[in-house]
C-alpha positions in Angstrom: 24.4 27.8 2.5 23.2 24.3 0.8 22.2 24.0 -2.4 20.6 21.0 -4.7 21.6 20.9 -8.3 19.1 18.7 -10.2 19.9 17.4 -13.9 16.5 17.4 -15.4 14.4 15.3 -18.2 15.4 12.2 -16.8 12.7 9.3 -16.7 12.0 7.7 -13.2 11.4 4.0 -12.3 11.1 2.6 -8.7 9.5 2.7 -5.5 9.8 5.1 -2.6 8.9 4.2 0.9 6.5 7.4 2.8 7.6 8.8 5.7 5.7 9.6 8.8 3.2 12.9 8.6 4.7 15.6 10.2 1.8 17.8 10.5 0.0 14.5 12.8 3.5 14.4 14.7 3.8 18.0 16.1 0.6 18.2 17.5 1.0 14.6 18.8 4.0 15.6 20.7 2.7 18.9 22.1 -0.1 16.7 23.3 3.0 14.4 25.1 2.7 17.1 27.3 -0.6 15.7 29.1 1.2 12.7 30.0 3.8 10.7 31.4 5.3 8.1 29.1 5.1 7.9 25.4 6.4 5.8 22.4 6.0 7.3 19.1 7.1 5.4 16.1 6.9 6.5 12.7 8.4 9.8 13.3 9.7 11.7 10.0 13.0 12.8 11.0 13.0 16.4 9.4 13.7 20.2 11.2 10.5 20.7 12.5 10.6 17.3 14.5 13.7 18.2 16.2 13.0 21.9 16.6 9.2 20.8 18.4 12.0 17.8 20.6 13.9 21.0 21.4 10.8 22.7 22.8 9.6 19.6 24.9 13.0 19.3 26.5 13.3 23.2 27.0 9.6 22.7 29.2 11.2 19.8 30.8 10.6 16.5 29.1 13.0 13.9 28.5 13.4 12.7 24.8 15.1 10.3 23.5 15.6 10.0 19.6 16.1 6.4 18.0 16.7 7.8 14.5 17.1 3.8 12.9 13.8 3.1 14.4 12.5 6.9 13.6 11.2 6.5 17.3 10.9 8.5 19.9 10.6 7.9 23.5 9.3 10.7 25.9 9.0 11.5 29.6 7.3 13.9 31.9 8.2 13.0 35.5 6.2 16.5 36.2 9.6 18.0 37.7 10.6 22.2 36.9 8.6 22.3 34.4 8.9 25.3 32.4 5.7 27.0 30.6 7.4 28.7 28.7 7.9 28.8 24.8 10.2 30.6 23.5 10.6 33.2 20.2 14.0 31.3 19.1 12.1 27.8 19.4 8.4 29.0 17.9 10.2 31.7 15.4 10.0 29.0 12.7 7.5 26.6 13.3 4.0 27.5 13.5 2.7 24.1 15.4 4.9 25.6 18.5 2.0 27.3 19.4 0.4 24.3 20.1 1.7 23.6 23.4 -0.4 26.7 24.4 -3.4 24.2 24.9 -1.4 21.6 27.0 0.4 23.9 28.7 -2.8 25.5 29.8 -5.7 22.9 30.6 -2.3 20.8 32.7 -0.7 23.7 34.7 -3.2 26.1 34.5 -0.7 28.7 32.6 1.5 29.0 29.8 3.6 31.7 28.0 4.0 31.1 24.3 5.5 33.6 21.5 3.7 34.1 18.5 4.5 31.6 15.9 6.1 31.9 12.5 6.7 29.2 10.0 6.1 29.8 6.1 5.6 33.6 4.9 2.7 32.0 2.7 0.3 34.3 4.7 -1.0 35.9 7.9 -2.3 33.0 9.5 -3.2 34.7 13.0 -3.9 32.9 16.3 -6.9 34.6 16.5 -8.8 31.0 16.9 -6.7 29.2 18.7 -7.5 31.7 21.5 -11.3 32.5 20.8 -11.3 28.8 21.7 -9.5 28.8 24.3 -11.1 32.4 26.2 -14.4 30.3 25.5 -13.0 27.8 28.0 -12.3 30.2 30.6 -8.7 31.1 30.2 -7.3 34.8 30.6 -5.3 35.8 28.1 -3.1 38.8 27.2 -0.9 39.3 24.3 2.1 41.5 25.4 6.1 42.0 23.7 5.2 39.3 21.0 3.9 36.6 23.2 0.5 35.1 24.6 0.2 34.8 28.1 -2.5 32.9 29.2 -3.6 31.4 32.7 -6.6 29.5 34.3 -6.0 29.4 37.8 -9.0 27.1 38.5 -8.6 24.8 35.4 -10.3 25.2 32.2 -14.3 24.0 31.2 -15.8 22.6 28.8 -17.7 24.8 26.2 -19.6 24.7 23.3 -17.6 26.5 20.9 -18.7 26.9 16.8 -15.3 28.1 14.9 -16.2 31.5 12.6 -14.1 29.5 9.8 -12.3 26.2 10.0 -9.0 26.0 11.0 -6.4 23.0 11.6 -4.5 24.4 13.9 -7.4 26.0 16.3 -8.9 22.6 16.6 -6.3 21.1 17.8 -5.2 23.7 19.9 -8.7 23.4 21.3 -8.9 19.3 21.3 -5.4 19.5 23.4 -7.1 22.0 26.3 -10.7 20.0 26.3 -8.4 16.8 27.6 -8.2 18.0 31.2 -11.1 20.9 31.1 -14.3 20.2 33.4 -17.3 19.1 32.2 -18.2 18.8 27.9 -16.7 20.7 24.8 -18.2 20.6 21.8 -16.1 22.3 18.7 -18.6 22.7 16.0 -17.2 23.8 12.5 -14.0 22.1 13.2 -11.1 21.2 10.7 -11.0 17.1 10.0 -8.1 16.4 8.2 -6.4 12.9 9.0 -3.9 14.3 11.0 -6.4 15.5 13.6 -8.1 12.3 13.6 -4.2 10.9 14.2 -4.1 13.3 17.3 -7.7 12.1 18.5 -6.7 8.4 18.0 -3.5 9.3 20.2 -5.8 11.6 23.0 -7.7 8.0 23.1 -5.4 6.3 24.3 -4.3 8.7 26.7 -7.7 7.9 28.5 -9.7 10.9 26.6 -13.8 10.4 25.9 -13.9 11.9 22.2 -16.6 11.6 19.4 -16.5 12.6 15.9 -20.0 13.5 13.5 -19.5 15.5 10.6 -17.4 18.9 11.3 -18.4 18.6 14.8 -16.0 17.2 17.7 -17.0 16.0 21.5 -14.8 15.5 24.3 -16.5 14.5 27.7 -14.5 14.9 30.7 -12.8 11.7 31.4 -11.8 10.2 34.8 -9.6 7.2 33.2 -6.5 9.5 32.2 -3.5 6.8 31.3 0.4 7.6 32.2 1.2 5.3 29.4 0.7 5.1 25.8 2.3 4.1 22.4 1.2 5.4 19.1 2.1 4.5 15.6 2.0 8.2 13.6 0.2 8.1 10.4 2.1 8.7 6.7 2.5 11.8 5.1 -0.3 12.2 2.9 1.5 15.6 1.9 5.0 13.6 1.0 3.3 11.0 -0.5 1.4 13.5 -3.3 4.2 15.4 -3.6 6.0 12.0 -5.0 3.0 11.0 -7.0 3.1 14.6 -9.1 6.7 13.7 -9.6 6.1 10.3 -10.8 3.5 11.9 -12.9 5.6 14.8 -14.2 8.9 12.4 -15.2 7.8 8.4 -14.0 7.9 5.6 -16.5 6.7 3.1 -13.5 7.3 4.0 -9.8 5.6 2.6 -6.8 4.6 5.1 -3.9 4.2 2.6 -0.8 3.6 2.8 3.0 0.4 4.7 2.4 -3.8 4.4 2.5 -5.2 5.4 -0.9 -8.4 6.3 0.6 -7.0 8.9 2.6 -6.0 10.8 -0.6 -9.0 9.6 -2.8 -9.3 14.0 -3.4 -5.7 13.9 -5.4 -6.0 10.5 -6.8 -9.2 11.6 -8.6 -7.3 14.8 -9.2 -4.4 13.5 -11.0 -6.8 11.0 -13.1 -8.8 13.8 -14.5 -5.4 15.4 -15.7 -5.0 11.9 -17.3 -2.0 10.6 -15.3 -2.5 6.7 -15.3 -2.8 5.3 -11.2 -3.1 1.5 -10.3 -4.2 1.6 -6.3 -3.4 -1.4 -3.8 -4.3 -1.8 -0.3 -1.2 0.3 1.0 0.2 1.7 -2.1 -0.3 3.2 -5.7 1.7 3.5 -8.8 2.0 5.6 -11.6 2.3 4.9 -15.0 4.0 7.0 -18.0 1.5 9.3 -18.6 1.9 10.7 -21.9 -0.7 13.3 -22.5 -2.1 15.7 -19.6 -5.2 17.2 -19.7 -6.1 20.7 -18.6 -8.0 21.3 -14.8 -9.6 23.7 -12.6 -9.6 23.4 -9.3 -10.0 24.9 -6.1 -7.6 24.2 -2.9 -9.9 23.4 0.2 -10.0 22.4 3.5 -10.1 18.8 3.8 -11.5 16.5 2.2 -10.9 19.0 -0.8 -7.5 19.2 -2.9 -4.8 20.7 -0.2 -3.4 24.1 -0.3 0.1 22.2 0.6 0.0 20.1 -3.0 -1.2 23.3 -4.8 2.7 24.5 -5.8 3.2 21.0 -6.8 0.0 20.8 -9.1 1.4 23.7 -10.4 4.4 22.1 -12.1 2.5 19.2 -13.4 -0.5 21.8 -15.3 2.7 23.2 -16.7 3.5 20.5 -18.5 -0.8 20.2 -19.3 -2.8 20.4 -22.8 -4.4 23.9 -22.3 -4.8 26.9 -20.1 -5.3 25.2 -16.3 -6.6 27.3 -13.4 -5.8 27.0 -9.3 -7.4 29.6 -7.1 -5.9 29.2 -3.6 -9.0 29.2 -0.9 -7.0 29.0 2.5 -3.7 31.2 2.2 -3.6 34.4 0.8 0.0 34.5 -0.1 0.8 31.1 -1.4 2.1 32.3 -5.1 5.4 33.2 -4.1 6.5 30.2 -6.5 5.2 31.5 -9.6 8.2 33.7 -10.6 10.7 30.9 -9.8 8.6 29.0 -12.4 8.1 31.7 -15.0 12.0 32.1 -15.1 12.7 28.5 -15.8 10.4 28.9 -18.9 6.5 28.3 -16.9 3.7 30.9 -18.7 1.8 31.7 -15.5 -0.3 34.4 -14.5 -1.6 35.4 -11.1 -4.4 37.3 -10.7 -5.2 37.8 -6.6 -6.9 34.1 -5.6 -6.5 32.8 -8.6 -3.1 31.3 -11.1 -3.7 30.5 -14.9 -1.5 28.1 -16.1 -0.7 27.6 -20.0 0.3 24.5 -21.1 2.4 22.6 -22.3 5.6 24.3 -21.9 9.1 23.8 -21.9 11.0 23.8 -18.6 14.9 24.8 -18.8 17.0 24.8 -16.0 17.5 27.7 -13.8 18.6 29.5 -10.5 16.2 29.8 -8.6 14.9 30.6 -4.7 12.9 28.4 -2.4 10.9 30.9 0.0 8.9 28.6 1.9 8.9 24.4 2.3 6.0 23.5 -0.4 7.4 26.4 -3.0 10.7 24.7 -2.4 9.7 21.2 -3.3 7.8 22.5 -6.5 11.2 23.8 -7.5 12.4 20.4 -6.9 9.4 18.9 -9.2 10.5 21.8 -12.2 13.9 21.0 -11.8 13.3 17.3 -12.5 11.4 18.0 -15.7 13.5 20.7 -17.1 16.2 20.8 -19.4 19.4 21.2 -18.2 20.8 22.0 -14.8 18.9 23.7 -12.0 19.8 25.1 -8.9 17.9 25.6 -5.9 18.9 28.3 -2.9 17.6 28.3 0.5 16.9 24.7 0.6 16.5 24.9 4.5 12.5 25.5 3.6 12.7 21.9 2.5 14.5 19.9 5.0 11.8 21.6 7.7 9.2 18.6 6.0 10.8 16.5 3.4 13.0 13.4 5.2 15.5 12.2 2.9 14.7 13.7 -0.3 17.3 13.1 -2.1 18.0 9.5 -1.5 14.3 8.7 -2.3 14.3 10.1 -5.7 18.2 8.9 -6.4 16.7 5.7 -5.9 14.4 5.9 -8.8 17.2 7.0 -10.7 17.4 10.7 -10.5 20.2 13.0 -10.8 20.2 15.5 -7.5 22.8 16.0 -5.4 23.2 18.8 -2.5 26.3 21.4 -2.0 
């Protein structure tokens, strides 16, 4: 099993180029799906890409991977098509359930296993099919997976989410795209990677409008065969890299990216007093000598992200002052906080809510990744800590993070995997 041993306390300088989001690619290509020829460019070429490539072709697409381009080229001539997902491709990847939705509104049934992904909590499909019941499809769960049909098509609906989920709305955006009449989703999730997804279902011919938390799709008559689509940069990757270059940066330039799409954890890190300088497509960060204490809240979007809230960990560790996260969307997303209390963190969990005590030292450790966001955090202590750290079960990180390694050895790190 791979490793990465990081030499810590070394000071950073550089630039490092964003990847693609990976959270607006998988529902992109579920939604490939609907159509029949697709170009996607700016794909992040990490697990959960290829695992969600493996699923298309098991339906019956035809992928092709240009990995210099990180492009993707995909076809649906329509021939055995399979509606089928299966356990071994959804088992660990929660966005596999999101070909439920295509699947369903295109050829009226679908089979999908439950999903898995991170253990960070129970995150049940219980909206996805509220929405999708709404719309006139009969569902059953049976031996772990959802069987769903609409034998005359699926219609719109008006449908008001009990509590806002990413997932369900797009699950619910890709079935409205060939469902009869109006949808309206009320209460829906509107992070950037959805709008990514709506930009995309655009130009696949779909009649979509966005106010507030509340989504239309009309039925459209002027479905296209034929689209390319440009996928949006990690917003997740590229905070992840800014709380590095906070935590251990003397000057490094985060580029390929839109500030204003992460305005949340650039006001963030300033309050802690990290020094930022913005540009029209990038931002860099300054040696920030003295960090304030925070408290803050993860939230759906446009608050602070539960997927940064490990990360802001590491940083508040390293903060003037007792710091305080409460985590508002999983239920299980400390798992972390050991890991960081054995390399030398003080940190105390109390059900929602982790106080952090700063400033302490980090030493170098052996520690355990248990899901892809707890793994990178152990990435960000390792490169602060004294000493050597190791880091098992890497696997969690190379699901999300494309070519971790080479970014930060090009800002003069010292990591290497074994």
């Amino acid at each position: 099993m791979q490793k990465l041993i990081i030499k810590g306390k070394r000071y950073l300088n550089g630039k490092i180029l964003i990847s693609g989001s990976k959270n607006a690619t998988l529902p992109i290509l579920a939604a490939c799906i609907l159509s029949n020829n697709i170009k996607l460019q700016n794909i992040p070429l990490v697990k959960d890409i290829f695992t969600m490539v493996e699923l298309l072709e098991f339906i019956g697409l035809k992928v092709k991977i240009f990995k210099k381009q990180n492009t993707l080229e995909i076809l649906n001539n329509g021939n055995k098509i399979n509606t089928l997902a299966p356990y071994r491709l959804v088992k660990t990847m929660r966005a596999g359930v999101l070909v439920l939705g295509s699947l369903l509104t295109k050829y009226k049934k679908a089979k999908v296993s439950l999903p898995g992904g991170c253990a960070i909590g129970t995150r049940p499909v219980d909206l996805h099919l509220f929405a999708l019941k709404k719309m006139g499809a009969k569902i059953k769960i049976k031996n772990g997976y959802i069987i769903a049909e609409a034998k005359k098509g699926l219609r719109g609906s008006t449908i008001k989410f009990p509590s806002i989920s990413v997932g369900a709305t797009e699950n619910a955006l890709l079935a409205a795209f060939n469902a009869k009449g109006k949808t309206i989703l009320k209460n829906c999730a509107i992070e950037p990677e959805i709008r990514d997804l709506i930009s995309f279902l655009i130009k696949l011919g779909a009649n979509i409008k966005f106010s507030g938390r509340t989504i239309t799709i009309n039925e459209s008559i002027n479905k296209k065969l034929k689209a390319n689509h440009e996928v949006m940069f990690d917003r997740i990757e590229a905070g992840t890299y800014l709380i590095a270059s906070a935590l251990v940066g003397e000057r490094i330039t985060i580029d390929r990216i839109n500030p204003e799409i992460i305005k949340t954890e650039i006001n963030t890190l300033k309050k802690i007093g990290v020094k930022i300088k913005k540009d029209k497509s990038s931002i860099t960060i300054l040696n920030s000598k003295y960090l304030k204490k925070i408290n803050i809240s993860t939230k759906p979007y446009p608050g602070f992200p539960t997927d940064l809230q490990a990360q802001l960990m590491v940083l508040l560790t390293q903060a003037e002052g007792t710091s305080k996260i409460k985590e508002d969307i999983f239920e299980n997303r400390f798992m972390h906080v050991p890991e960081l209390n054995r390399m030398g963190a003080k940190i105390e969990t109390n059900n929602k809510i982790a106080i952090i005590n700063g400033p302490t030292k980090l030493t170098g450790a052996e520690v355990m990744a248990t899901d892809l966001r707890a793994s990178v955090s152990l990435v960000l202590a390792g490169l602060v800590a004294e000493n050597r750290t190791v880091i098992n079960r890497i696997y969690h990180l190379d699901r999300g993070y494309e070519l971790l390694e080479k970014k930060l050895k090009s800002c003069k790190a010292e990591i290497r995997r074994v």
